[in-house]
N, C-alpha and C positions, 0 to 999 in steps of 0.2 A: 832831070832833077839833080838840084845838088850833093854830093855826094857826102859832104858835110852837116848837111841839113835837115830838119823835120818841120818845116814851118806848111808842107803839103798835110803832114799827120796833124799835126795840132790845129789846122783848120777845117781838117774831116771830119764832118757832125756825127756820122756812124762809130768812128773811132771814140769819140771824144764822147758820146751816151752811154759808150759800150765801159766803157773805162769808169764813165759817172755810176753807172748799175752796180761795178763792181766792188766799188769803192762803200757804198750805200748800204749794198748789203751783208759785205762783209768787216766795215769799219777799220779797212786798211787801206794804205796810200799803195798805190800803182807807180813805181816810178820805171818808166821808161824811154825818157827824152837823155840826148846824151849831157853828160854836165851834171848826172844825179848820182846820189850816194854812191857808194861802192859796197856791192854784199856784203853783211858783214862778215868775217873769218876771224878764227884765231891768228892771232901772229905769226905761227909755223907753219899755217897753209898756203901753199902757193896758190892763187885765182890771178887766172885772167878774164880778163870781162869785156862786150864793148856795146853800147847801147845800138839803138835803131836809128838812121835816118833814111832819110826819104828814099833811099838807091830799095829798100825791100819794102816799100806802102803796101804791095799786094799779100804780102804775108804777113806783114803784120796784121793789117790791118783784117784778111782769113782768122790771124792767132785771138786777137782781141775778141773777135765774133765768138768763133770755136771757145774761149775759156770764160767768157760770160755765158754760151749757154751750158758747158758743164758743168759750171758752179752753181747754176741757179735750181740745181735737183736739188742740193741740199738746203736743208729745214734752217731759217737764221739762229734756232734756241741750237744748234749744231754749229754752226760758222762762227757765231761772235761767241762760244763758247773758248774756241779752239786761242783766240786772241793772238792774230796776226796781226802784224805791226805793217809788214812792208810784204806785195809782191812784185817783185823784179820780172820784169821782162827784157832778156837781154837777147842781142845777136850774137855774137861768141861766147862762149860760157865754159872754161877749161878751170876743174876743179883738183888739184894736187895733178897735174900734169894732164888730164885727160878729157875733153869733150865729154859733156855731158848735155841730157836731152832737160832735165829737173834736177831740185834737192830740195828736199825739206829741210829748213835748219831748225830742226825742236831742238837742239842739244846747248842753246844760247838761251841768254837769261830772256831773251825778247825772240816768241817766235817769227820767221820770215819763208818765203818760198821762192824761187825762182825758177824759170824756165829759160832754156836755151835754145836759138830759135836758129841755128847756124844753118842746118842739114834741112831743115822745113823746107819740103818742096807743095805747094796747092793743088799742083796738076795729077800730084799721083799721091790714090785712096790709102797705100802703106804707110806714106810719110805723114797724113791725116789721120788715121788710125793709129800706129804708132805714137803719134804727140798727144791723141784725146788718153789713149790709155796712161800716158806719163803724167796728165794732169791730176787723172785718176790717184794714181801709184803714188803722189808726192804729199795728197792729201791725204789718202788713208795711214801715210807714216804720221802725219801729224795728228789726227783722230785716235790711232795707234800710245800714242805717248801721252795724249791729255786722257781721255778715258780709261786706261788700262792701270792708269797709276791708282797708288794704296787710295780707299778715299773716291776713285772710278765707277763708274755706272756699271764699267765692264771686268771692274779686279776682282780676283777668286771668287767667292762663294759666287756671286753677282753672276758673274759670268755662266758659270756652272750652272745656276737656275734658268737660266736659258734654254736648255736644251730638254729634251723629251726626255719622259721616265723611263730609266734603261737606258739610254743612248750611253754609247761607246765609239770612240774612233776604231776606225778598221787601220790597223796598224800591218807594217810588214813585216818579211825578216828581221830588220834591223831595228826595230820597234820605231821606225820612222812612221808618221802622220803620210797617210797618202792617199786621204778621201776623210771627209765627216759625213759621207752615206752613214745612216743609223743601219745597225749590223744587230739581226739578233743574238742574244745571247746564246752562247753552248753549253749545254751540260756537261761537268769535269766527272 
């Protein structure tokens, strides 16, 4: 394959369903051909970035699979809640100097996500596990920042009525959170 090219990817109908699903259901654009936007950043951020072509189709093409069926757990009145604009799928992905695996950008006026697909290997279950949990971890920052705000399903009171009558974190020395086991009460 060419090493400059994805015309293998964009004629793969697996790919290219998989990509339509995603897009459907979460009513964001997928941009991963090389030639597409550039994440967006603040101006002070260093990013480097480089899209997909055809030299990795077998992982991409694993990744696209892999993050269509992680995203299809979640409920659409949850997804197109969240109002993502763009997921990036890239092959290099170095944010303020460092390889990274994801980032949620909730912190821009227009949410986005991306995933960085450098270190992805198919063959071994850590680096598949590894990426399905980062897909995980990148979403619940962005769930994290639209629901928890003032106004959230999940801000204060909201949140708090969730939990069982009596329930308490089991807290430690340092009044650090390190379990929400419901702990019974002690008599003072």
């Amino acid at each position: 394959a060419d090493a400059h090219s994805n015309a293998q990817s964009k004629a793969d109908a697996a790919i290219q369903n998989d990509i339509q699903t995603l897009e459907k259901q979460w009513g964001f654009k997928v941009l991963w051909e090389p030639g597409s936007a550039a994440p967006p950043m603040p101006s002070k951020v260093r990013l480097e970035y480089s899209y997909f072509t055809d030299k990795k189709l077998p992982q991409f093409k694993e990744f696209i699979r892999m993050i269509r069926d992680e995203l299809q757990m979640y409920p659409v009145e949850i997804t197109r809640r969240l109002n993502v604009k763009n997921l990036f799928i890239l092959d290099d992905f170095n944010f303020r100097g460092a390889g990274v695996a994801g980032q949620g950008m909730s912190w821009l006026p227009q949410v986005y996500f991306a995933y960085g697909l450098h270190g992805f290997d198919t063959t071994k279950t850590t680096s598949m596990d590894f990426l399905r949990r980062t897909i995980h971890h990148e979403l619940l920052h962005l769930m994290d920042k639209e629901f928890s705000k003032e106004g959230g399903p999940i801000y204060g009171e909201a949140w708090e009525s969730l939990n069982e009558t009596g329930f308490v974190y089991k807290i430690s020395r340092l009044n650090a959170v390190v379990s929400n086991t419901p702990v019974a009460p002690t008599a003072s």
